[in-house]
N, C-alpha and C positions, 0 to 999 in steps of 0.2 A: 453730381459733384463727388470727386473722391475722398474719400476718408482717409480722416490720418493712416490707419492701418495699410489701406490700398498704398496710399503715396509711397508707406516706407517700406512696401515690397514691390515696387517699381523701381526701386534705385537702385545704384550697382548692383551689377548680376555678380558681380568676382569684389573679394573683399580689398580693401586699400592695402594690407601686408602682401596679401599674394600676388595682386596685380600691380603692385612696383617692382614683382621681381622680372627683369632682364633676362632674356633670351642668353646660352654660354655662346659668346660671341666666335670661342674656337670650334663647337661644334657645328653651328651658323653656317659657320665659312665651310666647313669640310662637308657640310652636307650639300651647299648650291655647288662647289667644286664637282663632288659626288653624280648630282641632276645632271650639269652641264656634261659629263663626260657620259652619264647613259644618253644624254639625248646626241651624242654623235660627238661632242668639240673635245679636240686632245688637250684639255687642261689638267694642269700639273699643280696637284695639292699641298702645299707647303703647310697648310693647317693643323688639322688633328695631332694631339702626342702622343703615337701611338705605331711600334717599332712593327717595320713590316716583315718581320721573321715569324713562322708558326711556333706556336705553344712547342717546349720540348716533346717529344714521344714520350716518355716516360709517363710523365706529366699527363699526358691523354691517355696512355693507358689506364693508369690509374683511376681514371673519370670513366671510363668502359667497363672496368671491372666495378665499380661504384652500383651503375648502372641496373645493375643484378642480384645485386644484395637486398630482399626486401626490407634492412631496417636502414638503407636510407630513401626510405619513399613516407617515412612515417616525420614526422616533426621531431625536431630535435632541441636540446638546449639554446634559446636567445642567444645567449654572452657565446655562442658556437660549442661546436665539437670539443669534447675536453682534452681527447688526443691531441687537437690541431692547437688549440691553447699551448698544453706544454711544447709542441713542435715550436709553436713561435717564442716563449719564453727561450728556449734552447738557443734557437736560430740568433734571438737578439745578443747571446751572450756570446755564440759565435763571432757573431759581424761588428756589435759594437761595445763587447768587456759590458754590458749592462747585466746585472743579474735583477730578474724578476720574476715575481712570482706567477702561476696558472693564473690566478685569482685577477691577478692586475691585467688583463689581456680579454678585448670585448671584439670578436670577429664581426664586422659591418660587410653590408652590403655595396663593395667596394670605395675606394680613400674618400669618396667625394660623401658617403655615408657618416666615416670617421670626422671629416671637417665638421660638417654639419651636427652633427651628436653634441661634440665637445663644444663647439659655440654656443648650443641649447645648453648643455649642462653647467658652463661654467657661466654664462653672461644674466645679469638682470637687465632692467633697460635702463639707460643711459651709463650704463658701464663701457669704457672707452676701452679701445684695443689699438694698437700702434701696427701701424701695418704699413711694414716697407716695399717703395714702389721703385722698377715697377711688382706688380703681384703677378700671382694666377687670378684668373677672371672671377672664380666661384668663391672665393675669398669674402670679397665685400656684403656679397648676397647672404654667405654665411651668417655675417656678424649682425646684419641687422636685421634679418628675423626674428630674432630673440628681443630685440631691443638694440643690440648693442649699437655703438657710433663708432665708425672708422676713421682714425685719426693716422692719415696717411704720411710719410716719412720719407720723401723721394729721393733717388739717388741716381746716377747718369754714369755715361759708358768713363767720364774724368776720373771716377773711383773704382773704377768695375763693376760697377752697382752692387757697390755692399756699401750699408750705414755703417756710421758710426755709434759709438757709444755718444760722443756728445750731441750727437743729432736726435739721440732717442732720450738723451735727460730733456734734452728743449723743446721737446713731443709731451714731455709727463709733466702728468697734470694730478690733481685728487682724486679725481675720476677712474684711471689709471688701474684696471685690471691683469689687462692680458696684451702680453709681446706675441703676435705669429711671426714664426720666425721662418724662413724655408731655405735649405743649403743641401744638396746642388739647388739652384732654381727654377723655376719654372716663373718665366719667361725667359729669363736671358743666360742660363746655365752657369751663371756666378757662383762659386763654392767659397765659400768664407772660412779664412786660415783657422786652425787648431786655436794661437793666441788671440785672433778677434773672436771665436766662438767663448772660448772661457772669460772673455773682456764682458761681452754682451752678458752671461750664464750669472758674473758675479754682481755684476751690476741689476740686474732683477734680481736677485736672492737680497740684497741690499737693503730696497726697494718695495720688496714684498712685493712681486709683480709677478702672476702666471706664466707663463710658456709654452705657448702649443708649438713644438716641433716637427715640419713636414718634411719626412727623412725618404721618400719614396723614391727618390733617383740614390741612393746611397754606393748603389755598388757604380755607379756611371759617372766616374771622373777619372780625370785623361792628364797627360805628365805628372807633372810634380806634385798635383792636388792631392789634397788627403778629405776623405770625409771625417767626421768626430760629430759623436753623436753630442748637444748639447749639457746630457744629461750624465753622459760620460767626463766630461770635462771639467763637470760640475756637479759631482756627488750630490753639493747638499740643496738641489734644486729637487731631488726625491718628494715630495710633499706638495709641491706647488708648480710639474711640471706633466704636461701631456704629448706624448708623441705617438705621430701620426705616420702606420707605413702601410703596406699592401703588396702585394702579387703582380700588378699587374704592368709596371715598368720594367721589373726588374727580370721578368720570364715570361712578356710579351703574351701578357696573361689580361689585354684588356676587359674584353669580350667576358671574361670569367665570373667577373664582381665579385673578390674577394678583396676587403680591407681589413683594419684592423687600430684600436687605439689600446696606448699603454699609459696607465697613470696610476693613481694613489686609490687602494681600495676604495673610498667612499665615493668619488667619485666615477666610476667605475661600475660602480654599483648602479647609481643614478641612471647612469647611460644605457646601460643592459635595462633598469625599466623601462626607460624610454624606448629601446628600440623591442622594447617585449610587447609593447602596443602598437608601433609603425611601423615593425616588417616581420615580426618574430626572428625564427632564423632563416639564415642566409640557405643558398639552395644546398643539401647534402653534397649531392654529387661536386658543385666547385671547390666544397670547402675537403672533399676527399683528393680532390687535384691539388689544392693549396696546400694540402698535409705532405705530399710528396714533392710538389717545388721545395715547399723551406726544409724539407730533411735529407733532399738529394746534395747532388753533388751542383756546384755553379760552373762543370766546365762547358755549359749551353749558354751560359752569363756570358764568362769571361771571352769566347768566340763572337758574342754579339756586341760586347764593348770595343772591341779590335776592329767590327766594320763602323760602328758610330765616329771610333777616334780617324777609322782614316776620311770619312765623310768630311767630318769635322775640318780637319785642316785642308778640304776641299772648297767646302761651302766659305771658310771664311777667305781663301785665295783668291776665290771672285767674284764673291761682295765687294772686296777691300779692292777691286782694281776697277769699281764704279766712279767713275767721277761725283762725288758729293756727299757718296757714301761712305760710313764711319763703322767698322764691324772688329766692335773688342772681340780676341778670342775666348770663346766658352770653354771651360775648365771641367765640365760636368753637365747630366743629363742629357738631350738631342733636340738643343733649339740655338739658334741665333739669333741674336737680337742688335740688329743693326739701324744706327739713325740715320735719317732718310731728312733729315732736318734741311738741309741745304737745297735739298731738293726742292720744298714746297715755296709756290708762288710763281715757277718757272712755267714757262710753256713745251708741255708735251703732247703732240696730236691735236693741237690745239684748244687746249682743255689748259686750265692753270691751277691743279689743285693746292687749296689751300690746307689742307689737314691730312695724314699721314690715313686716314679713313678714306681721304677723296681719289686719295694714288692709289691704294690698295684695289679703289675701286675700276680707276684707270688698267691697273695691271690686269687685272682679270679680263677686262673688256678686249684689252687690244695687245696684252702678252700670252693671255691664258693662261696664265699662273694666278696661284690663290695663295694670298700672305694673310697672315689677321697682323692690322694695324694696332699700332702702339696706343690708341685709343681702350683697348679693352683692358689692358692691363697699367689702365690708369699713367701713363707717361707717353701723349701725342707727341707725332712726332719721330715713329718707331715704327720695325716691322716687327715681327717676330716669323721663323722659318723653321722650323722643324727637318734634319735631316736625318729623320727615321723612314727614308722610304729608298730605292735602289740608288744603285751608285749613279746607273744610265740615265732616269728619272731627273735626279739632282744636279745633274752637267747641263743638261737638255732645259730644264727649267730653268734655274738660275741665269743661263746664256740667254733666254729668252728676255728673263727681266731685266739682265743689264744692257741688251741692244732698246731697248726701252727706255729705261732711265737716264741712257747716254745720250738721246733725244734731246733732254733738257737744256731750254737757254733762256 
């Protein structure tokens, strides 16, 4: 007969926090995409965000010369390189009138490190976070690991998917810590005007409510859009606001893992212990590339904005001439996010999917295109499309899934 002791190490092998965490449903997708094209089939990735231009030259030199220096093969400061600190305080005062200090500035082992930190740092458990949908995938998973609870806030293509200020008083509750806020977006490239950013910025200072700001698409928005950093907008969110950016959108710098958060010394602080015991620091050599992305010059940005923007009014030209399909244009970052809502229920190839997962899953089988369904980013009923990959890729795909969808009856 077993003993107590026996029984209770025969039980889960993986703890309940870690094995509720979800597979990221965009890397999923780009990875069987990935499979299916080495094993011979010409599918076309719409998935991963991740711009298919090489890291600048500079930029790589710089990581070569790195290379040969032996004091970056030795461990270096946690919170990063102190050079690349003030590089990024600089940079932020560049790009967005923020003046901050070295001290405020904690280099992670790329943004998805940053999300993760500052949710550990700032959340206790059952501390609520308002989180406007749809999101990015890694979002949710962030906040409740720590405890937190995602008190999701949804918005649809009728507003361009940005909330309101009164949709987020009717979200807040006592519980009520922390706004994630993300402008450009990731999923659906929505950039939230100057006046709704200072709307949102003063309305939590109010309120007493945090703000984690994800600014990592900042320099990628297209006509009349303007980025504004929230904490720009809103001086006196200094104390109670965290922003989150990185390397690797903005100089096609995925690969690299360089991120970064900026917030109020003490907490800051915090975050640098924590990551002084889960990664130390980030690899030398990236954070020597990272030092010369944010002090070079952006005219490798501004060339790779000009092919996202004409992408951009490509992919949404023939989405939008899908029968059933509905594709606001995106303002910022390199996704589309078009509803597919009319679609479901119909018969295509004899299949009737019912959920915006079940088409997606359709498309791949009998398009060969890979979309991540509006399932992951919390508003079914959606795709999302990334057109960060060639122009001929994108014509070639996209036509493939609309002789598909046009199927539908």
């Amino acid at each position: 007969m077993a003993t107590p002791d026996a029984e209770h190490r025969t039980g889960a092998r993986v703890s309940a926090r870690i094995g509720g965490i979800s597979e990221s449903a965009t890397l999923a997708v780009d990875t069987k995409a990935k499979a299916l094209k080495a094993a011979g089939r010409p599918v076309i990735g719409f998935g991963a965000g991740e711009p298919d231009f090489p890291t600048p030259q500079p930029v790589v030199d710089a990581a070569i010369a790195a290379c040969s220096d032996p004091k970056n093969h030795r461990y270096s400061p946690a919170a990063g390189l102190p050079e690349l600190r003030e590089a990024i305080a600089a940079k932020t005062l560049r790009d967005s009138g923020l003046i901050v200090q070295p001290g405020q500035v904690l280099v992670t082992n790329g943004g998805k490190q940053a999300v993760y930190q500052a949710f550990q740092t700032l959340l206790d458990p059952g501390d609520e976070v308002l989180l406007p949908a749809p999101y990015w995938t890694t979002y949710p998973e962030a906040i409740t690991l720590p405890g937190g609870v995602p008190v999701v806030v949804p918005a649809d293509e009728s507003t361009g998917y940005l909330v309101s200020v009164d949709q987020l008083e009717a979200a807040r509750t006592p519980r009520t810590k922390v706004l994630l806020f993300n402008s450009p977006s990731n999923p659906t490239g929505a950039v939230y005007p100057p006046e709704q950013v200072e709307a949102i910025g003063r309305w939590a200072v109010e309120h007493g409510i945090w703000v984690i700001t994800d600014e990592i698409y900042e320099h990628l928005v297209y006509g009349d859009a303007r980025h504004v950093s929230m904490l720009t907008a809103v001086p006196e969110l200094a104390d109670t606001c965290v922003v989150l950016n990185g390397v690797a959108k903005t100089y096609a710098m995925t690969g690299w893992r360089v991120g970064w958060m900026i917030g109020p010394a003490d907490v800051v602080k915090a975050a640098t212990n924590l990551q002084s015991h889960l990664s130390s620091n980030v690899a030398n050599v990236s954070q020597r590339a990272a030092l010369e992305a944010v002090s070079g010059s952006l005219d490798a940005v501004h060339e790779m904005r000009a092919a996202f923007d004409r992408r951009r009014r490509k992919m949404v030209e023939l989405l939008s001439a899908i029968p059933g399909v509905s594709c606001p244009e995106p303002q910022g970052a390199f996704y589309a996010y078009p509803s597919v809502k009319e679609l479901l229920g119909k018969e295509i190839r004899g299949a009737r999917p019912s959920t915006s997962a079940e088409l997606a899953a359709l498309a791949l089988e009998h398009a060969e295109v890979a979309v991540v369904p509006g399932e992951a980013f919390g508003t079914p009923g959606y795709f999302r499309l990334s057109y960060a990959l060639g122009d001929d890729d994108l014509v070639t795909g996209v036509t493939r899934l609309a002789a598909l969808l046009s199927e539908a009856r």
